[in-house]
C-alpha positions in Angstrom: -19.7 -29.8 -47.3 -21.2 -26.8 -45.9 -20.0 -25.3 -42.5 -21.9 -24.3 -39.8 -20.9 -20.9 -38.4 -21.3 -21.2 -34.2 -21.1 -17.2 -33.5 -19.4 -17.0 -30.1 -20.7 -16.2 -27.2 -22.2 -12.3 -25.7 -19.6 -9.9 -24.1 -22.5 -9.8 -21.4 -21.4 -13.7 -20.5 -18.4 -12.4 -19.5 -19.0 -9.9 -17.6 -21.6 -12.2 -15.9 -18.4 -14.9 -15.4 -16.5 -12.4 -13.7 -19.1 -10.9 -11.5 -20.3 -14.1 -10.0 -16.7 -15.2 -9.5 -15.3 -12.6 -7.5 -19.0 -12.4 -5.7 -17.8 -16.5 -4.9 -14.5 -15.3 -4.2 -15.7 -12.9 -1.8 -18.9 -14.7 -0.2 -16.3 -18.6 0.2 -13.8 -16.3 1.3 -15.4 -14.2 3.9 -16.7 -17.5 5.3 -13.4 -19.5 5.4 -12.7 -16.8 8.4 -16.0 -15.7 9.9 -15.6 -18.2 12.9 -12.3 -17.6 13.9 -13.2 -13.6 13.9 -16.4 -14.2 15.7 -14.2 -16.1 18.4 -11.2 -14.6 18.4 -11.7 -11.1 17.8 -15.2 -10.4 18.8 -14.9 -13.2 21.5 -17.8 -14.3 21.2 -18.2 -18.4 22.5 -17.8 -21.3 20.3 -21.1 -22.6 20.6 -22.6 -19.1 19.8 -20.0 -18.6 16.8 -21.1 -22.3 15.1 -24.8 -21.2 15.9 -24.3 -17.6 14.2 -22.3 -19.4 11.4 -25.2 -21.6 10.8 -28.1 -19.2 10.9 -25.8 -16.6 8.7 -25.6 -19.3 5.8 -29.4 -20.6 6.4 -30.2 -17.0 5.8 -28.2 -16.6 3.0 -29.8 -19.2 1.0 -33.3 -18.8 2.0 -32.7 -14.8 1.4 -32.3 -15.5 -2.8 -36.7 -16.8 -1.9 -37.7 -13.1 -1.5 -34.9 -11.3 -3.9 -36.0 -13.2 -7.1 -40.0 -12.9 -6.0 -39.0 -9.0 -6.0 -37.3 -9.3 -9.4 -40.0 -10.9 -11.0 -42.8 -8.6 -9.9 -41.3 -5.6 -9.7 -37.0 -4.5 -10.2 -35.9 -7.2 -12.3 -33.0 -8.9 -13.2 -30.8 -6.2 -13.9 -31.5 -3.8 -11.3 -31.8 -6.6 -8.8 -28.5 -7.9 -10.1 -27.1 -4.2 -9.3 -29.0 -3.7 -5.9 -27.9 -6.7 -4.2 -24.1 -6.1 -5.6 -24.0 -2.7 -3.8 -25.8 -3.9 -1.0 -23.3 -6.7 -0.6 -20.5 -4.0 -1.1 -22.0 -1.9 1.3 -22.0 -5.6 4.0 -18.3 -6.3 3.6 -17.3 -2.2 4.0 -19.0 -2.3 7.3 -17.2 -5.7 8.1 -14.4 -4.2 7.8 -15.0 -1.2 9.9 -15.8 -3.7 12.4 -12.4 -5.3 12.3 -11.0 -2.1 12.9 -12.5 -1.1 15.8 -13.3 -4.4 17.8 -10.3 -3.6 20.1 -11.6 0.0 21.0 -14.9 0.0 20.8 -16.4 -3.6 21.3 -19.9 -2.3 21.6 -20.0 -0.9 17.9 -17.5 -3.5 16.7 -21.0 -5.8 17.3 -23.3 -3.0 15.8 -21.1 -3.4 12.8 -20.7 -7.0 12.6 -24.3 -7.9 12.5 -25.2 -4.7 10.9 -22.8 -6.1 8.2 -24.0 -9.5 8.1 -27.8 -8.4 7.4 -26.4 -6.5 4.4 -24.5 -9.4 2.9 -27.4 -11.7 3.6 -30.1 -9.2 1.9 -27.6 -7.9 -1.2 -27.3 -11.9 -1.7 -31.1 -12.2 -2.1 -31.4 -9.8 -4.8 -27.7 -10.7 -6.4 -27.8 -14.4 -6.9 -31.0 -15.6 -7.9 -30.7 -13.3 -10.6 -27.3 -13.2 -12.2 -28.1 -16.7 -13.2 -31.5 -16.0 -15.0 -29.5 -12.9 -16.8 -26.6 -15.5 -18.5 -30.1 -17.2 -20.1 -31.7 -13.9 -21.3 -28.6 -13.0 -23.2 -29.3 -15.8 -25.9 -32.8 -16.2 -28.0 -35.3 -19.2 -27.4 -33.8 -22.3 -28.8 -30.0 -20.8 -28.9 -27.9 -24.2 -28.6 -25.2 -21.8 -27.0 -27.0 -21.5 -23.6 -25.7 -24.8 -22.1 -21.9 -23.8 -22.8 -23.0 -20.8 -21.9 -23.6 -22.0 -18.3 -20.4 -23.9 -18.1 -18.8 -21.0 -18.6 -20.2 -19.2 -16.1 -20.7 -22.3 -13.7 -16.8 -22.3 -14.3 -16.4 -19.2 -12.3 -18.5 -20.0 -9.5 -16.0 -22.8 -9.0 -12.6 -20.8 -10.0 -14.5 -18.2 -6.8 -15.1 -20.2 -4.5 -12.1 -21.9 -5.0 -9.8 -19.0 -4.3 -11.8 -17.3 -2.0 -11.0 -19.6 1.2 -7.3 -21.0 -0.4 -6.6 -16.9 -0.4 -8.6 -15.4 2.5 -8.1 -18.5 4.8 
């Protein structure tokens, strides 16, 4: 009988698992309250809230088009990755300036908000196309790892945006 060793998996996978999940945590989370802020804080109408809310995720999905085209041609992955996380950082920082000051200053409470919006939505194209091509580079051609690999980090997407709205919301 001969046994076959199955190393386990890269540090790097990780890492990559806990990024992405508290990115999820933060991007589901975020969400779960953007309307009632936009409505109740900034007081901005209903209709104009759900239409914001829309165009804010539409962006945020097609935003991951021009992020990886950069990455491939010019940044890659890993500085992409690093980019769009500070960018994103830099988003919710000036989100939350803007819920500190919508009571006194309404004018740059707005400023802020879709100031920090833009941020979130351009850090996202460079963050999320990319942290998932970086959990395949960490394993050679052929590596039968990869596809556990993927649960695993798939797992934390989930365990994110799970928590993010049950926590934030």
């Amino acid at each position: 009988m001969s046994q076959t060793k199955n190393p386990s998996h890269p540090k790097g996978l990780y890492v990559l698992f806990a990024t992405e999940m508290w990115e999820r945590y933060n991007y589901y989370g975020m969400r779960a309250i953007l309307v009632l802020f936009m409505t109740k804080a900034l007081l901005f109408s209903k209709d104009f809230s759900s239409h914001l809310y829309g165009g804010y995720t539409s962006l945020i999905y097609l935003s991951p088009l021009i992020g990886g085209f950069i990455a491939d041609r010019f940044w890659g992955n890993q500085r992409s990755i690093i980019t769009g996380g500070l960018i994103m950082a830099l988003g919710e920082f000036v989100l939350f300036f803007c819920g500190t000051t919508y009571a006194t200053n309404p004018d740059l409470s707005q400023l802020l908000f879709f100031s920090g919006l833009g941020f979130m939505i351009a850090g996202n194209g460079f963050f999320k196309p990319n942290i998932s091509a970086l959990v395949g580079q960490l394993y050679p051609k052929g590596d039968t790892r990869i596809d556990s690999a993927y649960t695993i980090f798939y797992m934390g997407i989930n365990v994110g945006g799970a928590l993010g709205p049950f926590i934030c919301g």
